[in-house]
C-alpha positions in Angstrom: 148.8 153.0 169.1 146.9 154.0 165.9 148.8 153.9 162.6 147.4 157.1 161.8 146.3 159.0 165.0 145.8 162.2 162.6 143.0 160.7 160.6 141.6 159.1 163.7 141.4 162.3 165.4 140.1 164.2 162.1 137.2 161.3 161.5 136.0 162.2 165.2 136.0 166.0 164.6 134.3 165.2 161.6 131.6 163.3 163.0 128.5 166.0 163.3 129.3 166.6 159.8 129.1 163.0 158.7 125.7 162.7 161.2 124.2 166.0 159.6 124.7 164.2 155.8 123.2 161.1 156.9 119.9 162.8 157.9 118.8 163.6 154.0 116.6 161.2 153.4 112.7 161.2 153.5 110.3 158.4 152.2 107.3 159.3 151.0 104.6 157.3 148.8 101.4 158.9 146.9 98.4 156.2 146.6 96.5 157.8 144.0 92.7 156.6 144.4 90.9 154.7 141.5 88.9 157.9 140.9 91.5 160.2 141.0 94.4 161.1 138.2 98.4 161.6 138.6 101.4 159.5 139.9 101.2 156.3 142.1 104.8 156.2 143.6 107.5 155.8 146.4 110.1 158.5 146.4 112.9 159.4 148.4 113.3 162.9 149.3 116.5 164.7 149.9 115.5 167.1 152.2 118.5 168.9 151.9 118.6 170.1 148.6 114.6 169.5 147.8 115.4 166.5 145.2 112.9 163.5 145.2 113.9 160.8 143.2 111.1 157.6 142.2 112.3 154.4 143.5 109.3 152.3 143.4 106.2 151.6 141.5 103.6 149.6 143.8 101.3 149.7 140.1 104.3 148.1 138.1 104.8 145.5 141.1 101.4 144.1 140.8 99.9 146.0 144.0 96.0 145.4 144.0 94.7 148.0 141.4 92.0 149.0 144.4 94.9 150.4 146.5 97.9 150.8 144.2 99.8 152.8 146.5 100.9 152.7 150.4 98.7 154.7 153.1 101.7 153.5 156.0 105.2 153.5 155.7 108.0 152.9 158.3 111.8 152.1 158.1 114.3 149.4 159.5 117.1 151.5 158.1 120.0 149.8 159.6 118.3 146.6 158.0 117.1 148.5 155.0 113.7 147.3 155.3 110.5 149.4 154.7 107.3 147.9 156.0 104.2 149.2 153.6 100.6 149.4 154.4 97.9 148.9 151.7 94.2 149.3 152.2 92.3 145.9 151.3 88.5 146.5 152.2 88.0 145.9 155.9 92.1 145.2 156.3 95.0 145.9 155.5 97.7 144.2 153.6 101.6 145.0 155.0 103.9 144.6 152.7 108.2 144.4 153.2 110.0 146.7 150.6 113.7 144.9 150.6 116.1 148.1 149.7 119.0 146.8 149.8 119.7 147.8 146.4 117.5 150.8 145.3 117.5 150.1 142.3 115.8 147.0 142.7 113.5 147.3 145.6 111.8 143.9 146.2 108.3 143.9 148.0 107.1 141.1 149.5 103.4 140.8 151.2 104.2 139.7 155.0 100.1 139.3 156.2 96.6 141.2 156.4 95.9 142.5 159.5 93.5 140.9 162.1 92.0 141.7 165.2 90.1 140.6 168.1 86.3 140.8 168.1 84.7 139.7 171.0 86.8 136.7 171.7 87.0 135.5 167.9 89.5 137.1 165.2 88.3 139.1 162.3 89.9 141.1 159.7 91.4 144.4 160.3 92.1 147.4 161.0 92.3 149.4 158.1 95.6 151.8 158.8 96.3 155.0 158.2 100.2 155.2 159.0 103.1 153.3 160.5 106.1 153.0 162.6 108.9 151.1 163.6 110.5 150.7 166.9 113.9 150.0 165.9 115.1 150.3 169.6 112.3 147.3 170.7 111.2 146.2 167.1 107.6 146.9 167.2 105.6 147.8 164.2 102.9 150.6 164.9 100.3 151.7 163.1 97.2 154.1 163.2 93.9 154.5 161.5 91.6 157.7 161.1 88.2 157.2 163.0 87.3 160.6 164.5 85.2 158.8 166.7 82.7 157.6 164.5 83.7 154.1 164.6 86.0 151.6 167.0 88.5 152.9 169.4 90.9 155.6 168.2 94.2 154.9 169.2 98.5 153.5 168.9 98.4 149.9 167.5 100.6 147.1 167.7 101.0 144.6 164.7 102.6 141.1 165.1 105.3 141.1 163.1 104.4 137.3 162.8 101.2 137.0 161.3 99.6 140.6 161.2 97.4 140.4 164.2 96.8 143.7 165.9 95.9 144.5 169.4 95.4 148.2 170.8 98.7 149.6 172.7 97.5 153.0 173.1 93.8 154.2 173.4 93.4 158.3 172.5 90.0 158.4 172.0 86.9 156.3 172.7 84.2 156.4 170.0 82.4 158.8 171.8 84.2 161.5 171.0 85.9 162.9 168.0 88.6 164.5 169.1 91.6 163.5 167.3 92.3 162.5 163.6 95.9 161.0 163.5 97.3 159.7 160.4 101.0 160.1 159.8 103.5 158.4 162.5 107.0 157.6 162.9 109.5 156.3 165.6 112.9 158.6 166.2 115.5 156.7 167.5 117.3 159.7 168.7 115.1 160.6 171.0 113.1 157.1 171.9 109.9 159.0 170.6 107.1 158.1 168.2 105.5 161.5 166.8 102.6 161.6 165.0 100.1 164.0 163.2 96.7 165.4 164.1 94.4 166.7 161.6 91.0 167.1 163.4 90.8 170.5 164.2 88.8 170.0 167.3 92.2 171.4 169.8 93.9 172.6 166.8 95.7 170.5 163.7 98.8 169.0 166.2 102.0 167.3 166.2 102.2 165.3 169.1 105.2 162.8 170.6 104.8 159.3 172.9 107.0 158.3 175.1 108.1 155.0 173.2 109.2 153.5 176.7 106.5 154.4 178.6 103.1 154.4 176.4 100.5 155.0 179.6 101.9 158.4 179.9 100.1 159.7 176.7 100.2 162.5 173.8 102.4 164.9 174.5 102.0 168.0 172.4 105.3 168.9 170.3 103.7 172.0 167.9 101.0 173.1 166.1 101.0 172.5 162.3 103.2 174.8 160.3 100.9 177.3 158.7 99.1 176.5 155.7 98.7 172.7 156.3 95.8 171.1 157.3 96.4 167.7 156.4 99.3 165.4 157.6 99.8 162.0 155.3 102.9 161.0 156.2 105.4 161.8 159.0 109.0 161.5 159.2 111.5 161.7 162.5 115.2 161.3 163.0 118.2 163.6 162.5 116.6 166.3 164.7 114.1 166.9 162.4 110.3 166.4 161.8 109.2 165.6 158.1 105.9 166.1 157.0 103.8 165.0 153.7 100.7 167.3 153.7 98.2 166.1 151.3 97.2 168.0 148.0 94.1 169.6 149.8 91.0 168.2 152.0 89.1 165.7 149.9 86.1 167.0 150.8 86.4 170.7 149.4 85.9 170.5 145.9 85.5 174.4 145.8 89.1 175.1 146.5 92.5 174.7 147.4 93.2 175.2 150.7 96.9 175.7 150.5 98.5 171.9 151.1 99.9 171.3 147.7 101.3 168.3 148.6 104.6 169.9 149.4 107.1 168.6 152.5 107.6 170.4 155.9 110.8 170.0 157.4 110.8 171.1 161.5 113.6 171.9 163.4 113.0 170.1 166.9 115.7 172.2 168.3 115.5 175.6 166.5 111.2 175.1 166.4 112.2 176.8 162.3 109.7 175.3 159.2 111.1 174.7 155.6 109.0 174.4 152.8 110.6 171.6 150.5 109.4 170.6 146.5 107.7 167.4 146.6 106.7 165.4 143.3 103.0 165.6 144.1 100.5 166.7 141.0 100.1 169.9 140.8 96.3 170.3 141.5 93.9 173.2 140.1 90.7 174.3 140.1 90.1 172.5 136.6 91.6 169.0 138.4 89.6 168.9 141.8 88.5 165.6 142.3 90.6 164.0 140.0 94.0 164.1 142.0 93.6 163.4 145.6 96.6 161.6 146.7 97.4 160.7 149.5 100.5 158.8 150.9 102.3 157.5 153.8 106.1 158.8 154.8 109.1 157.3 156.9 112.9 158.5 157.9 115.5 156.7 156.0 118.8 157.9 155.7 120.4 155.2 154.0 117.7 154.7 151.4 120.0 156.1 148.3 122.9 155.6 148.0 124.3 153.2 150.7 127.5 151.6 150.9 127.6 147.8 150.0 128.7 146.2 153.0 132.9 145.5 152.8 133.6 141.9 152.9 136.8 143.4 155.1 136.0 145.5 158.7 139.2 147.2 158.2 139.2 147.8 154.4 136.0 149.6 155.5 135.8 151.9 151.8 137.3 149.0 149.7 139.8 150.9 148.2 142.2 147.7 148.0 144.1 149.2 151.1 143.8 150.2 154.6 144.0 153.6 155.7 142.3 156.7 157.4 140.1 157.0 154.7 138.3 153.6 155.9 137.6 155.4 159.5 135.8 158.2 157.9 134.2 155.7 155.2 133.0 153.4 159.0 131.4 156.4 161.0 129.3 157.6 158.4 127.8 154.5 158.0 127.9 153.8 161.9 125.9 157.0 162.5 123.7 156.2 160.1 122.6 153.4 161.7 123.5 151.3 158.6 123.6 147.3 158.4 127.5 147.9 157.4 128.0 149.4 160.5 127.4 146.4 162.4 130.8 145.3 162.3 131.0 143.1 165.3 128.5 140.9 163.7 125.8 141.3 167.0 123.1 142.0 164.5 122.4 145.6 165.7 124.3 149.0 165.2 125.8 150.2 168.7 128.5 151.5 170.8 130.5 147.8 170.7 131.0 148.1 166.7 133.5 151.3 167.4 136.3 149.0 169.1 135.8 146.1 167.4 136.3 147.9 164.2 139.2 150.0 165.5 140.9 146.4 166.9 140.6 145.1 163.1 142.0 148.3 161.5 144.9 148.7 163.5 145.7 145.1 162.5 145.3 145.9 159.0 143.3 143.1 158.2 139.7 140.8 158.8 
């Protein structure tokens, strides 16, 4: 039996609380252009209480001046890795952002893309946004053709050496139907989502079938009002996070409404909140200076994270073992954290809950 049966039973009452905390956290980037003014920087976003907080300066890391800042961005949160995308003429570079301490984010450049051509391998392609299967580990990404050029479509980068190869074909380059940028995998629902901006069938949210590619774009909802242009896209917690870019880079006339400011949809409730983003405010005076645009990504754990505990059981490091250590274990077990993978399998699942129950009742590691 449990030495304390009352603060196991409280911890699994508590546990939608503890899931609904974890979901805060949005990543978002703004790649300001050579030609353009403002802020080149990766934020995370509480989308909660509206706060964005600067984590990372790709400028200040020594990012190619050309593309200081990430188009792509996609989360292995349990591993607290971000993979980055950077535009490098006819490629793109992919970076890993190492956030195990936040503070001190380390970014290391993992390849350039490459592709097929005709039997022999050239550089690209150039991509718009990412994602990351956590469930199968498989990196994503997209790139924004409207038909003019190549096919249109879900790719699938080697995490080995960068080489991409087409998973999902959505448009030929005869047509120009579909403009999809922003793209991320939710675990919760074994779904990649992703954003639409041509306006051909109306500006889209749409969802894939992460399991079961062939059976194509799924339409989730039209874009909130107001936003024509998707950057970045965020899924997990039962929500859909959206980074709408300052306004279409080809109206120099006006604003048409974007402001760079975050969407958060409900998936269940189908409700839209409007949340403050750190993007440049951009006038009338500043149009075609700041145009930036950025990629976005679903990381819970991003700020604020527990170190992992040297002991299972002592699970909050409090220099004792009590209920406070179950509480301390579930949050980070629901949020997918790499401290929640107390069995030591190298992914966080169902098998952690005993095995960290078995070393708690014992009172030690």
């Amino acid at each position: 039996m449990f030495r304390n049966p009352a603060a196991l039973l409280a911890a699994m009452a508590g546990l939608t609380a503890i899931t609904a905390a974890a979901n805060a956290q949005f990543v978002t980037s703004i790649t300001r252009p050579v030609f353009s003014e403002g802020p080149t920087t990766v934020y995370s976003v509480d989308t909660g209480t509206g706060v964005s907080t600067a984590i990372f300066d790709p400028i200040a890391a020594g990012l190619p001046a050309t593309a200081p800042g990430f188009t792509g961005l996609a989360a292995d949160d349990a591993n607290r890795i971000l993979y980055a995308s950077t535009t490098n003429g006819t490629k793109s570079d992919i970076y890993a952002l190492d956030y195990t301490d936040p503070e001190n984010v380390v970014a290391t450049l993992l390849f350039s893309t490459s592709r097929d051509n005709g039997g022999s391998v050239v550089p690209g392609p150039v991509i718009d946004g990412l994602a990351f299967d956590t469930t199968r580990r498989i990196l994503y990404a997209t790139r924004v053709l409207g038909g003019s050029t190549g096919t249109e479509g879900l790719w699938r980068i080697s995490l080995t050496d960068g080489f991409a190869e087409v998973a999902f074909e959505y448009e030929p380059t005869s047509s120009s139907n579909y403009a999809i940028g922003g793209i991320d995998y939710d675990a919760d629902t074994d779904r990649i989502y992703l954003s639409d901006d041509d306006d051909t069938g109306g500006r889209n949210i749409y969802s894939m079938d992460a399991g079961d590619l062939a059976a194509g774009l799924t339409l989730v909802a039209p874009y909130p009002a107001g936003v024509t242009d998707v950057d970045g896209l965020g899924a997990g917690g039962g929500f859909l996070l959206l980074l709408s870019d300052s306004q279409d880079s080809d109206n120099t006339t006006s604003i048409e409404g974007n402001n760079g400011l975050h969407r958060r949809y409900n998936l269940a409730t189908r409700e839209v909140r409007t949340i403050p983003s750190p993007y440049p405010e951009r006038t009338l005076a500043t149009l075609g200076r700041i145009d930036p645009t950025g990629g976005g990504a679903y990381a819970p754990s991003l700020l604020g994270g527990p170190a992992c505990p040297a002991c299972a059981a002592d699970f909050d490091q409090s220099g004792g073992v009590d209920g406070d250590d179950i509480t301390a274990f579930f949050a980070a077990w629901q949020a997918g954290e790499a401290c929640g993978d107390v069995d030591g399998s190298g992914g966080v699942d169902g098998d952690d809950i005993p095995f960290f129950f078995v070393r708690w009742e014992a009172g030690g590691c």
